[in-house]
C-alpha positions as a Markdown table, in Angstrom:
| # | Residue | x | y | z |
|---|---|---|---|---|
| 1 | Unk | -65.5 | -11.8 | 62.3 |
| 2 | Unk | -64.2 | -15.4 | 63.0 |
| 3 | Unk | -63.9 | -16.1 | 66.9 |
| 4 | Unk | -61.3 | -15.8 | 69.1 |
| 5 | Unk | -59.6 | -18.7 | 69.8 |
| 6 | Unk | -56.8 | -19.7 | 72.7 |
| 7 | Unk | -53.6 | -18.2 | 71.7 |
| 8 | Unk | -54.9 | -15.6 | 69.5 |
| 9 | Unk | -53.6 | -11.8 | 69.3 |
| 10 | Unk | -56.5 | -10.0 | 71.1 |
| 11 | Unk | -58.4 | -8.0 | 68.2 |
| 12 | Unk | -57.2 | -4.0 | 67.9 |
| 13 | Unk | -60.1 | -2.1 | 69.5 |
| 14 | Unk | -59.8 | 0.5 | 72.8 |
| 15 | Unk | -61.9 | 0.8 | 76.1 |
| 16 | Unk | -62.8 | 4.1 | 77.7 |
| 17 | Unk | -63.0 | 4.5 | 81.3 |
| 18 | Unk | -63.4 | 7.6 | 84.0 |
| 19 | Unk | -60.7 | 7.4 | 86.7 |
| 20 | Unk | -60.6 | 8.6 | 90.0 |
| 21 | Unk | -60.3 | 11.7 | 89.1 |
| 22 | Unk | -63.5 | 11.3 | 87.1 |
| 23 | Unk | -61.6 | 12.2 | 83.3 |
| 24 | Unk | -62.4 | 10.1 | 80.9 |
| 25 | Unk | -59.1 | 8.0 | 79.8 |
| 26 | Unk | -59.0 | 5.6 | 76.6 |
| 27 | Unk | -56.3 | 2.8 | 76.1 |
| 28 | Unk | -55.9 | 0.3 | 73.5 |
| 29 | Unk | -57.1 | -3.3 | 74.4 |
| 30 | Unk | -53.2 | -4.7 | 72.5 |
| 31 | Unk | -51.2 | -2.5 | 75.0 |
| 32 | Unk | -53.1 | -3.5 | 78.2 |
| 33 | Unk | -53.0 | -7.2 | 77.0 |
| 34 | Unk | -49.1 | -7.1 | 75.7 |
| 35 | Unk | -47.2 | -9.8 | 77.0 |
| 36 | Unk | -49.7 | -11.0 | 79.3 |
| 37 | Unk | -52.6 | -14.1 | 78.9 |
| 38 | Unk | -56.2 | -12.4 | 78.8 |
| 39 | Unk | -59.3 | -14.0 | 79.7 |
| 40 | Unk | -62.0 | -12.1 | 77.3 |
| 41 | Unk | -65.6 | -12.5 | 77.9 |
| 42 | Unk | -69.0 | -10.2 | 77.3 |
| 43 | Unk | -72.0 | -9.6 | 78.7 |
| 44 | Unk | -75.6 | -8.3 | 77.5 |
| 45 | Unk | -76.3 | -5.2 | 78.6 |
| 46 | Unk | -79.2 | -4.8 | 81.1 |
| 47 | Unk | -83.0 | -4.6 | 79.6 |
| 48 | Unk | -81.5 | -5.2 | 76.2 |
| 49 | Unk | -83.8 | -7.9 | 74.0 |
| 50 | Unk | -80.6 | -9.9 | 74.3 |
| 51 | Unk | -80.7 | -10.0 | 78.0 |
| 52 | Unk | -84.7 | -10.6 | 78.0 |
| 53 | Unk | -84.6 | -13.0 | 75.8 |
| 54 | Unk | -82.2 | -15.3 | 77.8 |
């Protein structure tokens, strides 16, 4: 996958959450970044060899 660069359409892909209600709700990355600027950035997860390793 080539990286993202400024002004690129944010890739198709969805993000699950648990709301205040404590259900679990899914929404597509596109619809929640529609129309807007984005700032996208990850992290390692915790006690991964990737985080360790840093």
């Amino acid at each position: 996958m080539a990286p993202i660069a400024v002004g690129d359409v944010v890739p198709k892909g969805s993000i699950s959450f648990f709301d205040e209600n404590d259900q679990l709700q899914t929404v597509s990355v596109h619809s929640l970044a529609a129309g807007k600027k984005v700032i996208l950035f990850g992290v390692p997860g915790a006690f991964t060899p990737t985080c360790r390793n840093i």
